[in-house]
PQR file of N, CA, C, O and H, with PARSE charges and radii, in Angstrom:
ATOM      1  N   UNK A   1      84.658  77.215  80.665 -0.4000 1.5000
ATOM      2  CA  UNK A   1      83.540  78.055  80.997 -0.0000 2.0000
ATOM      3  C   UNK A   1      83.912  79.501  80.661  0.5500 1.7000
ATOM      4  O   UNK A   1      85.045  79.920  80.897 -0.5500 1.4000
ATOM      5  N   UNK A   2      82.797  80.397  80.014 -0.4000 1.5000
ATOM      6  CA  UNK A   2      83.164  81.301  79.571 -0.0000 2.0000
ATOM      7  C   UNK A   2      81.944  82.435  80.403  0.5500 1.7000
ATOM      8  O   UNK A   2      80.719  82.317  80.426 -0.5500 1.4000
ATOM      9  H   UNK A   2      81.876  80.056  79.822  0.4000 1.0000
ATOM     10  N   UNK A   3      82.699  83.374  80.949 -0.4000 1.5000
ATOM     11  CA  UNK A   3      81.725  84.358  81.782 -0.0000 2.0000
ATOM     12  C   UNK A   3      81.670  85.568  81.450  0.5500 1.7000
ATOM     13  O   UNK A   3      82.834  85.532  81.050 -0.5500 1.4000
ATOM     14  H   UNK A   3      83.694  83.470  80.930  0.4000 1.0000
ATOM     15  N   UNK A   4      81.330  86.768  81.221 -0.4000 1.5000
ATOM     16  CA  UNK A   4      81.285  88.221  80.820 -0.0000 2.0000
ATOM     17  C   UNK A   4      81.038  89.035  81.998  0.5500 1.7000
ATOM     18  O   UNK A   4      79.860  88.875  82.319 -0.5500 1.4000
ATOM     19  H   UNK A   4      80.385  86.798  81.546  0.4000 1.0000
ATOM     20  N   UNK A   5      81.843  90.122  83.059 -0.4000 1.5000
ATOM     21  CA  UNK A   5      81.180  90.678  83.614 -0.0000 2.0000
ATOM     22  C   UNK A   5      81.430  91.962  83.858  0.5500 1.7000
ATOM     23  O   UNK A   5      82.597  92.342  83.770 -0.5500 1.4000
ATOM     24  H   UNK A   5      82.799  90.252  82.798  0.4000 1.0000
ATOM     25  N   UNK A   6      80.511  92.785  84.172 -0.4000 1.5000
ATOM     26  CA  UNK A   6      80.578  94.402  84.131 -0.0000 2.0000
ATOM     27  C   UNK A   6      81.789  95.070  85.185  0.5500 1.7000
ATOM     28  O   UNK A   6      82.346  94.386  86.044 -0.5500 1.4000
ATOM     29  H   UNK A   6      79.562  92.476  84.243  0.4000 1.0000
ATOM     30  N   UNK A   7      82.019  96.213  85.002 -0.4000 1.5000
ATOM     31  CA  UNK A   7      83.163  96.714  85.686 -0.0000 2.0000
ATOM     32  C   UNK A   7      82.437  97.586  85.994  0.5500 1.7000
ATOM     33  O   UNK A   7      81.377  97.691  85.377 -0.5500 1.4000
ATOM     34  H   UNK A   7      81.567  96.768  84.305  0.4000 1.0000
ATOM     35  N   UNK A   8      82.710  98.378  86.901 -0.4000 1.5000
ATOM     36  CA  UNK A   8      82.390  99.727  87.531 -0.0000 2.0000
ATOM     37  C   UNK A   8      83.372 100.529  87.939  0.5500 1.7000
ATOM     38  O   UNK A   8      84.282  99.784  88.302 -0.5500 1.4000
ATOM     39  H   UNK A   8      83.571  98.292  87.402  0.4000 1.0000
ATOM     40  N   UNK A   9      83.676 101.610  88.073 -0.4000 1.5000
ATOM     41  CA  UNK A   9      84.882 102.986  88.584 -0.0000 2.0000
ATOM     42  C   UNK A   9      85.826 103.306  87.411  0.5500 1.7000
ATOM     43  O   UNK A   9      85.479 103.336  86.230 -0.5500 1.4000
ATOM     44  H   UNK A   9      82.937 102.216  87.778  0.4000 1.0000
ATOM     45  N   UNK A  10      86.827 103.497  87.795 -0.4000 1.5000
ATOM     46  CA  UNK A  10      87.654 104.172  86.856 -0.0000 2.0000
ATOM     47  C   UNK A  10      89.334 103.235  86.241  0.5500 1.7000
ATOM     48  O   UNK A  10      90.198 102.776  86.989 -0.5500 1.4000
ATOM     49  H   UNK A  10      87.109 103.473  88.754  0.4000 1.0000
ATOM     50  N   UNK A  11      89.334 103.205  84.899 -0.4000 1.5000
ATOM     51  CA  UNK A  11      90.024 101.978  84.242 -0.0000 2.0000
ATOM     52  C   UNK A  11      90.399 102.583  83.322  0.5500 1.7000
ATOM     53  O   UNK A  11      89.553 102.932  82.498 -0.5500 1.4000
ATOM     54  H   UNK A  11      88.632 103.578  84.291  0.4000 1.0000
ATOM     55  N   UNK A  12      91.908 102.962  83.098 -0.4000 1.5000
ATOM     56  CA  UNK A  12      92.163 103.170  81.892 -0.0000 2.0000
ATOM     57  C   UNK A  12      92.693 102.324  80.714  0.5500 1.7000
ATOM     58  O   UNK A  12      93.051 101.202  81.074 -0.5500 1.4000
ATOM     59  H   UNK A  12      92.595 102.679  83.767  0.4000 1.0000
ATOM     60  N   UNK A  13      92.816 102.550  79.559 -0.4000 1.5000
ATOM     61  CA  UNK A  13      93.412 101.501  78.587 -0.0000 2.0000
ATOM     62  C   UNK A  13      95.009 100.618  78.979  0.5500 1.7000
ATOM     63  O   UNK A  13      95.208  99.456  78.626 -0.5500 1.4000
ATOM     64  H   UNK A  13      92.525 103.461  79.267  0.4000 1.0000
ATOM     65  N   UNK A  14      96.005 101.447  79.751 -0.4000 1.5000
ATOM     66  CA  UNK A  14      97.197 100.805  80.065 -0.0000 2.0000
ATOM     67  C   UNK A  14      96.777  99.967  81.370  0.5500 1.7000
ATOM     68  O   UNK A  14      97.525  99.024  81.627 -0.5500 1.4000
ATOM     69  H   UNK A  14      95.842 102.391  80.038  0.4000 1.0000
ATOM     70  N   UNK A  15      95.515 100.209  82.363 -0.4000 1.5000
ATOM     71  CA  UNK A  15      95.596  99.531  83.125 -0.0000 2.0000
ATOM     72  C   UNK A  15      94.975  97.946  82.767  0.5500 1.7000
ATOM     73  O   UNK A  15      95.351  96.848  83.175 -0.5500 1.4000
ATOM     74  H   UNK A  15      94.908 100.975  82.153  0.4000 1.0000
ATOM     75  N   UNK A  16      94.036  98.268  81.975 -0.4000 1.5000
ATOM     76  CA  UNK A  16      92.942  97.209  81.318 -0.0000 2.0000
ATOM     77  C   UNK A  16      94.125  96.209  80.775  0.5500 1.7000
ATOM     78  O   UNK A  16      94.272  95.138  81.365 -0.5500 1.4000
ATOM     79  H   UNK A  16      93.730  99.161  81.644  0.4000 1.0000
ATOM     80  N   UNK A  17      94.960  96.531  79.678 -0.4000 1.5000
ATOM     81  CA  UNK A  17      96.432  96.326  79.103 -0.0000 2.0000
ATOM     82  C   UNK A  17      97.161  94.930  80.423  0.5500 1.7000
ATOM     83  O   UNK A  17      97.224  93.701  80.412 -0.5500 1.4000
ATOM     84  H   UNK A  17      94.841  97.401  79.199  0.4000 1.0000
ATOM     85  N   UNK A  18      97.474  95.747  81.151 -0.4000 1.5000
ATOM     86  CA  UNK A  18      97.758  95.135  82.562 -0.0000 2.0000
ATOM     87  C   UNK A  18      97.187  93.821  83.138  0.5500 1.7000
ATOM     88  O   UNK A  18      97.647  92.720  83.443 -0.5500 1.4000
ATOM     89  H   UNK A  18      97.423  96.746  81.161  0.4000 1.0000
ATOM     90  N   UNK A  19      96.219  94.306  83.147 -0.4000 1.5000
ATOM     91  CA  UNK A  19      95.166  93.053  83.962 -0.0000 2.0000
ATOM     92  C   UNK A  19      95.021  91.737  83.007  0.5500 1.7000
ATOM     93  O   UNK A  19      95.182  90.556  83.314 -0.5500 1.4000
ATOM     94  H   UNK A  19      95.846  95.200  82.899  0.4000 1.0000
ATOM     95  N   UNK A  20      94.631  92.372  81.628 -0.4000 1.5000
ATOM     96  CA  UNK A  20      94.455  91.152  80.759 -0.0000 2.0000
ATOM     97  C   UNK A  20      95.413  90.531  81.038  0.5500 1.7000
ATOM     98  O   UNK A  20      95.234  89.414  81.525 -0.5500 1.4000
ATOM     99  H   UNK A  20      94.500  93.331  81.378  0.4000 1.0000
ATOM    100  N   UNK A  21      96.874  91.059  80.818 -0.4000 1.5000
ATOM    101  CA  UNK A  21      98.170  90.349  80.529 -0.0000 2.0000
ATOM    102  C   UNK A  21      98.422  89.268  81.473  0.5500 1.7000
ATOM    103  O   UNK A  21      98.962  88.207  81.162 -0.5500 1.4000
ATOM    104  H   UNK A  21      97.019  91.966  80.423  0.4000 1.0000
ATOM    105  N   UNK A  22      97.963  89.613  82.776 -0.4000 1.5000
ATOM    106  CA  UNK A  22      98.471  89.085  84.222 -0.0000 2.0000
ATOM    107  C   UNK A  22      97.503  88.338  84.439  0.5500 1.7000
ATOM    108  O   UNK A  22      97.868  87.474  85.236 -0.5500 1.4000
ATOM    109  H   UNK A  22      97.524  90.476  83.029  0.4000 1.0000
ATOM    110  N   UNK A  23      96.118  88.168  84.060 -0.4000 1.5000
ATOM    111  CA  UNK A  23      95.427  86.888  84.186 -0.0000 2.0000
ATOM    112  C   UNK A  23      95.699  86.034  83.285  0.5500 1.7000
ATOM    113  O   UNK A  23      96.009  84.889  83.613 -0.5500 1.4000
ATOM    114  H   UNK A  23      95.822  88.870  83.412  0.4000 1.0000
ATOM    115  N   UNK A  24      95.626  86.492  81.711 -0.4000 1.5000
ATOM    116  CA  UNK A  24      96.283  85.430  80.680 -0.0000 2.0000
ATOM    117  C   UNK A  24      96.910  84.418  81.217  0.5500 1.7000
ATOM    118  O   UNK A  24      96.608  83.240  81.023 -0.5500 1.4000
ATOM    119  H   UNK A  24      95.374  87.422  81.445  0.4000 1.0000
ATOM    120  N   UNK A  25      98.167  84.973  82.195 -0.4000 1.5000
ATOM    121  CA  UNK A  25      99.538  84.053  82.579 -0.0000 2.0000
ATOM    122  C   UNK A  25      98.822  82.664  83.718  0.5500 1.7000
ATOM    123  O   UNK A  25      99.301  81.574  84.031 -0.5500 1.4000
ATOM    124  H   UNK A  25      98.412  85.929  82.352  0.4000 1.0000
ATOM    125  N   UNK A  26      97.765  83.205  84.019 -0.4000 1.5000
ATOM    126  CA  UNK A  26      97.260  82.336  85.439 -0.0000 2.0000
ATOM    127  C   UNK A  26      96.600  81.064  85.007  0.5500 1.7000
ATOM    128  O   UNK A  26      95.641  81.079  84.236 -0.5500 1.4000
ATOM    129  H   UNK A  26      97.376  84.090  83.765  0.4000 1.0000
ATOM    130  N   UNK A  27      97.273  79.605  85.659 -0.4000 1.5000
ATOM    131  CA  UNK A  27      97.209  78.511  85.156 -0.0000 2.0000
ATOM    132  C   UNK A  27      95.439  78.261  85.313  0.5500 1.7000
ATOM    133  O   UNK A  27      94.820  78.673  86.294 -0.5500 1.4000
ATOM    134  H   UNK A  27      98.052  79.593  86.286  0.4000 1.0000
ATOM    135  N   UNK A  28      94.761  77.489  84.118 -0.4000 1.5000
ATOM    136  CA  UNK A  28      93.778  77.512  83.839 -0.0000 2.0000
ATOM    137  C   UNK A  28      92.899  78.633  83.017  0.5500 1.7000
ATOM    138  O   UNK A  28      91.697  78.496  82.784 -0.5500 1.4000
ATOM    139  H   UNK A  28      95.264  77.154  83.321  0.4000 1.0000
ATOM    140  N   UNK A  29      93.704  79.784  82.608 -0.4000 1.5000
ATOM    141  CA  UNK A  29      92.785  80.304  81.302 -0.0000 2.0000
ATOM    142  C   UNK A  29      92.810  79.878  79.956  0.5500 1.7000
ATOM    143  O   UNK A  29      93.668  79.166  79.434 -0.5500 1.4000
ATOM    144  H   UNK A  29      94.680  79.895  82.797  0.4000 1.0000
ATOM    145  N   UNK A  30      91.709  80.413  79.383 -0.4000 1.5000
ATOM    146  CA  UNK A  30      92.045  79.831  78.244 -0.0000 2.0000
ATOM    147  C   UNK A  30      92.504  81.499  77.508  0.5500 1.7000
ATOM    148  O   UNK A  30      93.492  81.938  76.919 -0.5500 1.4000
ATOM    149  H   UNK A  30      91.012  80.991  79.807  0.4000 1.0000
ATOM    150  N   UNK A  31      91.321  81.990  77.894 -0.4000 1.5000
ATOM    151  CA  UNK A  31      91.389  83.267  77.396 -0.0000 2.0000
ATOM    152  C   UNK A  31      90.920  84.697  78.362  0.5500 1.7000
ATOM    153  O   UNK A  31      89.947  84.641  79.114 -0.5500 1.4000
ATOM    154  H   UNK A  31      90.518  81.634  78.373  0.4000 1.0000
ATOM    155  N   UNK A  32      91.610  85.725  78.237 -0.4000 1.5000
ATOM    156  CA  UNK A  32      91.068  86.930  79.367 -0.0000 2.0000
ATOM    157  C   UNK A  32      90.951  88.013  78.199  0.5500 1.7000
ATOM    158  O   UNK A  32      91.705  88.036  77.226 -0.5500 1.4000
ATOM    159  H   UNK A  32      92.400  85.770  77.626  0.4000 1.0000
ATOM    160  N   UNK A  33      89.980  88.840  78.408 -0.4000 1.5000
ATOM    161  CA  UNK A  33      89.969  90.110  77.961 -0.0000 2.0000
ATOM    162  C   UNK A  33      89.236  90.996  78.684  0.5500 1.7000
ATOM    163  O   UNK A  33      88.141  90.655  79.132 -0.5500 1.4000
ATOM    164  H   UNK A  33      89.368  88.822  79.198  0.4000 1.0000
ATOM    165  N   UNK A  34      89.826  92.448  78.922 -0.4000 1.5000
ATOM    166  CA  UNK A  34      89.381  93.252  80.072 -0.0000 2.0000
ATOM    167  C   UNK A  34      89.362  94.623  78.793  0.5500 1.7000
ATOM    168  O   UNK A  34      90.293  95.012  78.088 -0.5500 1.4000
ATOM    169  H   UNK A  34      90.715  92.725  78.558  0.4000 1.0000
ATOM    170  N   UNK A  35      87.815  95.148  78.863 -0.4000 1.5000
ATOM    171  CA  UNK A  35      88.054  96.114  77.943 -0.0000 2.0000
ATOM    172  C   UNK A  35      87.546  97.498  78.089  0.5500 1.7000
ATOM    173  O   UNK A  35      86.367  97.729  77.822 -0.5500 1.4000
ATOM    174  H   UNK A  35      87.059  94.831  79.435  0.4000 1.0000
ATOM    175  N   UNK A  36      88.402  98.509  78.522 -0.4000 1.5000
ATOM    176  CA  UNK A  36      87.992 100.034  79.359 -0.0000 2.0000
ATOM    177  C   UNK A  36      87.133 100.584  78.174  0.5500 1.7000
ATOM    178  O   UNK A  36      86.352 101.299  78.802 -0.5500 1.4000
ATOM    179  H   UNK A  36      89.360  98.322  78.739  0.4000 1.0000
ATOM    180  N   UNK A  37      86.888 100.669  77.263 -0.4000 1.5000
ATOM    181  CA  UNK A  37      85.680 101.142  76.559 -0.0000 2.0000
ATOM    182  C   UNK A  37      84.126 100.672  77.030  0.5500 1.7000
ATOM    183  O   UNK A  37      83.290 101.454  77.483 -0.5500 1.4000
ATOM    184  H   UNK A  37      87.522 100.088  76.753  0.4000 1.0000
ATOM    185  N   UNK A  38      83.930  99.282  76.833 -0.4000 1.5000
ATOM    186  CA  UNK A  38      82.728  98.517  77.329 -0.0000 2.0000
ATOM    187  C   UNK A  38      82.591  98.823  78.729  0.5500 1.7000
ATOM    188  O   UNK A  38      81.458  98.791  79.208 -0.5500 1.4000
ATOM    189  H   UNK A  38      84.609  98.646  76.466  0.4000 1.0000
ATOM    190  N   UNK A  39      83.627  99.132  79.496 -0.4000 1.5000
ATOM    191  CA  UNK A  39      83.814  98.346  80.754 -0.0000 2.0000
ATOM    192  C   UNK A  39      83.349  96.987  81.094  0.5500 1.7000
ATOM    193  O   UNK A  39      82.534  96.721  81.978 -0.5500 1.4000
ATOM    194  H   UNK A  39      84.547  99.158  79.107  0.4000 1.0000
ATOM    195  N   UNK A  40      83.937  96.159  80.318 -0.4000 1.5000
ATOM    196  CA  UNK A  40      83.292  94.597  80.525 -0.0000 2.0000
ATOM    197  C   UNK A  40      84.951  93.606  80.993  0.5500 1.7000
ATOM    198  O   UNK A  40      86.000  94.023  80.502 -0.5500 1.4000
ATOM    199  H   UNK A  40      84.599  96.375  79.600  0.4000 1.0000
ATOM    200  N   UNK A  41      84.976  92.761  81.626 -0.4000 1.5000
ATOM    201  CA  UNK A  41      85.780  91.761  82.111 -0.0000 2.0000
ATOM    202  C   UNK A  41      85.234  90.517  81.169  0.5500 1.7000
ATOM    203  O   UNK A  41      84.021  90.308  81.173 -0.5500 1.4000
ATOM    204  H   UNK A  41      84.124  92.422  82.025  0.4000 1.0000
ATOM    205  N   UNK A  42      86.185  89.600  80.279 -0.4000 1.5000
ATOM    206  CA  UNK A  42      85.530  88.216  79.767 -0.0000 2.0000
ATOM    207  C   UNK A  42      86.729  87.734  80.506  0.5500 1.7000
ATOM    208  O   UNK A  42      87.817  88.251  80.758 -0.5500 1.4000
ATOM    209  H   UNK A  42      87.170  89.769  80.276  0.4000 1.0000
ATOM    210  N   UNK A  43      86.039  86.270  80.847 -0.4000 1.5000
ATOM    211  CA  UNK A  43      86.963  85.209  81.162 -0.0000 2.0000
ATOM    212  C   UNK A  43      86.605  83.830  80.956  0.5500 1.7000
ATOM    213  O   UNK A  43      85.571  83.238  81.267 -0.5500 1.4000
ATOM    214  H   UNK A  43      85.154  85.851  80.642  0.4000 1.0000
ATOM    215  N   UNK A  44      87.590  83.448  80.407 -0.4000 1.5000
ATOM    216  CA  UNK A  44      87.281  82.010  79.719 -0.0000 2.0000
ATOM    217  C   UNK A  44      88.314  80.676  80.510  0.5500 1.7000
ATOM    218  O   UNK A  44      89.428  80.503  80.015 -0.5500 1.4000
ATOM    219  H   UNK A  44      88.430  83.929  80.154  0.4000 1.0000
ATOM    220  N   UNK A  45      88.069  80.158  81.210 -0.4000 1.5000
ATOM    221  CA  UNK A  45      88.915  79.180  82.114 -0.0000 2.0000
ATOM    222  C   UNK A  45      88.165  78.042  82.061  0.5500 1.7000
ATOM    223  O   UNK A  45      86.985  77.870  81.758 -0.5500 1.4000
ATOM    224  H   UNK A  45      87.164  80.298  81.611  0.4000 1.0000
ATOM    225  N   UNK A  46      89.350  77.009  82.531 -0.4000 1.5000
ATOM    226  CA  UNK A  46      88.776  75.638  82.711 -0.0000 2.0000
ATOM    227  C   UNK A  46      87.669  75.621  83.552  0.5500 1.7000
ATOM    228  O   UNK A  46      87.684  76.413  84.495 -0.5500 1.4000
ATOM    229  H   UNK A  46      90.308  77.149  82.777  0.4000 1.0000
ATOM    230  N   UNK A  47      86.944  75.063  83.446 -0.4000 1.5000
ATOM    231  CA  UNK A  47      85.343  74.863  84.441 -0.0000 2.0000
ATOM    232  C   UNK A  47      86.151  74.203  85.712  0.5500 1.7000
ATOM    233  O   UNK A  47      86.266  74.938  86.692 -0.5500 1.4000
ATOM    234  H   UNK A  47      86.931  74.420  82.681  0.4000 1.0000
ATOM    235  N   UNK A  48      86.696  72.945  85.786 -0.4000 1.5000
ATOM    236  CA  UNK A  48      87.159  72.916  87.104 -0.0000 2.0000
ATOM    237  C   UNK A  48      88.093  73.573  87.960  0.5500 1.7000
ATOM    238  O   UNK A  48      88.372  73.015  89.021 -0.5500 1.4000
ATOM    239  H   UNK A  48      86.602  72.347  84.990  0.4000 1.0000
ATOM    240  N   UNK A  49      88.874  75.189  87.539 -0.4000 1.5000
ATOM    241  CA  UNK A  49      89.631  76.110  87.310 -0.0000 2.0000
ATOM    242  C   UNK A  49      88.798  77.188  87.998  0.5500 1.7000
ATOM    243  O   UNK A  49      89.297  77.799  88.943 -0.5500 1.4000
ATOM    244  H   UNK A  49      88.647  75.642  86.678  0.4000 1.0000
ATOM    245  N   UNK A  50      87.730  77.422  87.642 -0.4000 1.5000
ATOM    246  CA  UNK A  50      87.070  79.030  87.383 -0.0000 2.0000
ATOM    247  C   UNK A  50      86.842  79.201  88.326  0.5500 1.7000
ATOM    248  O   UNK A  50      87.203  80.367  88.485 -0.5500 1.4000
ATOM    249  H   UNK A  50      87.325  76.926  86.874  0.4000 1.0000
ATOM    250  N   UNK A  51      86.284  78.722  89.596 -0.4000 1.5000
ATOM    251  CA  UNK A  51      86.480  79.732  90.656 -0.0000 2.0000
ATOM    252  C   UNK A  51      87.741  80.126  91.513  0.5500 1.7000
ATOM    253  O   UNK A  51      87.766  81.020  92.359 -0.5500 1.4000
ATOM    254  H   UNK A  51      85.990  77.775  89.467  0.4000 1.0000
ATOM    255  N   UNK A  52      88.851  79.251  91.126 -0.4000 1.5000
ATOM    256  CA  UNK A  52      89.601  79.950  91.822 -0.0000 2.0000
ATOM    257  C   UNK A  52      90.975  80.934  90.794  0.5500 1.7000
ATOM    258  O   UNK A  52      91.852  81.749  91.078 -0.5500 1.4000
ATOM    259  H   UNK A  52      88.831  78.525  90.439  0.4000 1.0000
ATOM    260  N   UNK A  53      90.462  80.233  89.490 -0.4000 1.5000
ATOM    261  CA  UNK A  53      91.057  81.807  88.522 -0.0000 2.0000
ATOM    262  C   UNK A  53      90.053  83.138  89.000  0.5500 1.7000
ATOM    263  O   UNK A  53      90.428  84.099  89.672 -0.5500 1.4000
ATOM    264  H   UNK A  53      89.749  79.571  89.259  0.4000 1.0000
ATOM    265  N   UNK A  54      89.093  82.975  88.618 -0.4000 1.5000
ATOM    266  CA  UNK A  54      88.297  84.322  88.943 -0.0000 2.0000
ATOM    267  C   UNK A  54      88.745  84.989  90.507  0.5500 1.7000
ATOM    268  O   UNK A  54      89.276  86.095  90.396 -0.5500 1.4000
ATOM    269  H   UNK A  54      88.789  82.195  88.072  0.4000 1.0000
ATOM    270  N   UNK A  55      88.637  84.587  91.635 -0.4000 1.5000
ATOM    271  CA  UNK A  55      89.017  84.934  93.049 -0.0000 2.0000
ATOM    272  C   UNK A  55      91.160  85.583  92.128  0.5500 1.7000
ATOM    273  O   UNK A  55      91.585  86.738  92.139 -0.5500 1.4000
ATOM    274  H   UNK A  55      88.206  83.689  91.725  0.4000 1.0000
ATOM    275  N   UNK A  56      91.726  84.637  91.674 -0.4000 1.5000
ATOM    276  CA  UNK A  56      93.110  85.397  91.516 -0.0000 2.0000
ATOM    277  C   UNK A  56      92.984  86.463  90.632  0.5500 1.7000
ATOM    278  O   UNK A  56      93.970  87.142  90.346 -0.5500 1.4000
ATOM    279  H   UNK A  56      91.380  83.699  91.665  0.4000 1.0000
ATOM    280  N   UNK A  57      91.705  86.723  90.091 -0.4000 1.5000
ATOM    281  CA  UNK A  57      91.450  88.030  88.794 -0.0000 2.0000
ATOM    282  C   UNK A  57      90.821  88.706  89.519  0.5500 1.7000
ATOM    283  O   UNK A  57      91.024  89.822  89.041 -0.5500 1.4000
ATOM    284  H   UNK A  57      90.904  86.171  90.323  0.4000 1.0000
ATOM    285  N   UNK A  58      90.006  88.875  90.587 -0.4000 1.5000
ATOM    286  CA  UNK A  58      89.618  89.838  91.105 -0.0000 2.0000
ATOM    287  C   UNK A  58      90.784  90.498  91.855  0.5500 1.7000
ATOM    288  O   UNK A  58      91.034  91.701  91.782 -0.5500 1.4000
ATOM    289  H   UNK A  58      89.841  87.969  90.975  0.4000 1.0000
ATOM    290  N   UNK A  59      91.621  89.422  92.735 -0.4000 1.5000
ATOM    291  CA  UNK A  59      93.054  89.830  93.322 -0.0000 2.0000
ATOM    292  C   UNK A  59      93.571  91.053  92.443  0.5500 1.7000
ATOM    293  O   UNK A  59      93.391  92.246  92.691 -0.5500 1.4000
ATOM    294  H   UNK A  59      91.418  88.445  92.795  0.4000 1.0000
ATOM    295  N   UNK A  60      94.234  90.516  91.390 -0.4000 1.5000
ATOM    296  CA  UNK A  60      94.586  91.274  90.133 -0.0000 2.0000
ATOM    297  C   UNK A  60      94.254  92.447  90.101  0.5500 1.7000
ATOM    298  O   UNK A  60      95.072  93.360  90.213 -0.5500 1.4000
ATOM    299  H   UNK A  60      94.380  89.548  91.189  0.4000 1.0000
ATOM    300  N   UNK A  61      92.902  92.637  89.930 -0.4000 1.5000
ATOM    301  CA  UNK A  61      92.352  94.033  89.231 -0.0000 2.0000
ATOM    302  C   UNK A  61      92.332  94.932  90.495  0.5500 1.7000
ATOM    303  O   UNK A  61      92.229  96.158  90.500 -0.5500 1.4000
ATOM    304  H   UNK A  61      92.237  91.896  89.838  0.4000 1.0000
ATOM    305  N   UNK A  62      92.480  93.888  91.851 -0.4000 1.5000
ATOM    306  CA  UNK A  62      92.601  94.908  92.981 -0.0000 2.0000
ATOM    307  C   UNK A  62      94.095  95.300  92.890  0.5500 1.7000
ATOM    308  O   UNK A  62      94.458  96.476  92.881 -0.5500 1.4000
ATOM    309  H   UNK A  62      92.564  92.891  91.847  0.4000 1.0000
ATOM    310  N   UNK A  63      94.862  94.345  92.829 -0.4000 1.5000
ATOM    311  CA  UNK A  63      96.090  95.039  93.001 -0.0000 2.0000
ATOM    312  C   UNK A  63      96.501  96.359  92.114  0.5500 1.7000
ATOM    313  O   UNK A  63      96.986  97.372  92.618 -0.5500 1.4000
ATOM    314  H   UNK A  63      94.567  93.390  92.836  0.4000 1.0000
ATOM    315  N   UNK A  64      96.229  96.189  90.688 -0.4000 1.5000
ATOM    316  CA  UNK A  64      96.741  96.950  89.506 -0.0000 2.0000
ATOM    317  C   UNK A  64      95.608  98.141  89.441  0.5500 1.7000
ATOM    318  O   UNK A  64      96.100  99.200  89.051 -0.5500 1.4000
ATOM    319  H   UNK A  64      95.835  95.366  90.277  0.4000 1.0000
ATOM    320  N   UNK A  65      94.683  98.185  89.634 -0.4000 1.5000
ATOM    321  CA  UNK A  65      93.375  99.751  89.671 -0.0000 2.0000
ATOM    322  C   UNK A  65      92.775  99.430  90.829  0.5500 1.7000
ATOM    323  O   UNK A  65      92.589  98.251  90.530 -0.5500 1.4000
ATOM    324  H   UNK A  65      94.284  97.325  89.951  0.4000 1.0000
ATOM    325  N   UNK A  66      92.320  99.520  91.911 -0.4000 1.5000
ATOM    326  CA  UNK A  66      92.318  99.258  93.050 -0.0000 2.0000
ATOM    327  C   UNK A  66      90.600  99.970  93.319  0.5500 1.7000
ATOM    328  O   UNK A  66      89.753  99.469  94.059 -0.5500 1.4000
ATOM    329  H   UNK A  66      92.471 100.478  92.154  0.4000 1.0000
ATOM    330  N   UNK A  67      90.417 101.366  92.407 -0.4000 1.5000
ATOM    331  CA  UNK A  67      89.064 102.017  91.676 -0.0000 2.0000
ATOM    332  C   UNK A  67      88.258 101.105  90.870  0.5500 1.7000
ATOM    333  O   UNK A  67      87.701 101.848  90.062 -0.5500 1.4000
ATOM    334  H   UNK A  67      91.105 101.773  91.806  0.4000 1.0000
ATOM    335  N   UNK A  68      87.917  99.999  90.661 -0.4000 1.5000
ATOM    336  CA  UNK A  68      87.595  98.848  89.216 -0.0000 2.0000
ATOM    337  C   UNK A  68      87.605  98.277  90.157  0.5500 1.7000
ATOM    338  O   UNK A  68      88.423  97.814  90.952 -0.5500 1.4000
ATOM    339  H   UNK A  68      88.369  99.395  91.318  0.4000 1.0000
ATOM    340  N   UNK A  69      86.110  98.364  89.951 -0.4000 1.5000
ATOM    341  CA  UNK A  69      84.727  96.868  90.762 -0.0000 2.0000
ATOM    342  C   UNK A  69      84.413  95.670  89.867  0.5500 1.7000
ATOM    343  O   UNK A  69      83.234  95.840  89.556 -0.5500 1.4000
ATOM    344  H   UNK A  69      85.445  98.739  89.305  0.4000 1.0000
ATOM    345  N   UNK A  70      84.660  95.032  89.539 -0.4000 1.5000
ATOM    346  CA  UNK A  70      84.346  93.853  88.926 -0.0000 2.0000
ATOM    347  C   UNK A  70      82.893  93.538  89.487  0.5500 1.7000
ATOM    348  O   UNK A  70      82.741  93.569  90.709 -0.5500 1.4000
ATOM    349  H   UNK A  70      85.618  94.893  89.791  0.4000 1.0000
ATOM    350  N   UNK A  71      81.724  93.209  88.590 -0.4000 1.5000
ATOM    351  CA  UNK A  71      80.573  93.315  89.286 -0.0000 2.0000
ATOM    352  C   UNK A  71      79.943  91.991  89.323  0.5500 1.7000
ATOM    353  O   UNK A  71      80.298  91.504  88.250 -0.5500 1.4000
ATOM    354  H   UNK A  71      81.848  93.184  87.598  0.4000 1.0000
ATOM    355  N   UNK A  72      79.311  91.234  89.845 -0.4000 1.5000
ATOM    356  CA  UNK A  72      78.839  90.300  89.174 -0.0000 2.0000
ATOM    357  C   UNK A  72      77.630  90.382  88.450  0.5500 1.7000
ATOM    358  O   UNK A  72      77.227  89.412  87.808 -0.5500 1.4000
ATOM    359  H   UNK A  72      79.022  91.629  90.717  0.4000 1.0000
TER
END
């Protein structure tokens, strides 16, 4: 399952850098990209996976920019 969603607050390129990297690693993606220009979040995970990758990617983006709302 593949989802797109908006970001809100403040994200810079090393943090965006960050986040992708550290969801990538999380069992069940296929693919992450977090991109501070768009401000957009993609995430691509196993369908029986995705809600509880997404809940450890919101974790994530709280831990590493703590400003960066992931929106739905």
């Amino acid at each position: 399952m593949r989802k797109v969603y908006k970001l809100d607050g403040d994200l810079c390129a090393n943090c965006a850098s960050k986040i992708e990297h550290a969801i990538g690693k999380l069992a069940g993606v296929n693919k992450a990209s977090v991109n501070a220009m768009t401000y957009k979040f993609t995430l691509d995970a196993d369908d029986a996976a995705f809600d509880s990758v997404l809940k450890q990617s919101l974790k994530i983006f709280s831990d590493i920019e703590p400003d960066c709302e992931v929106l739905a």
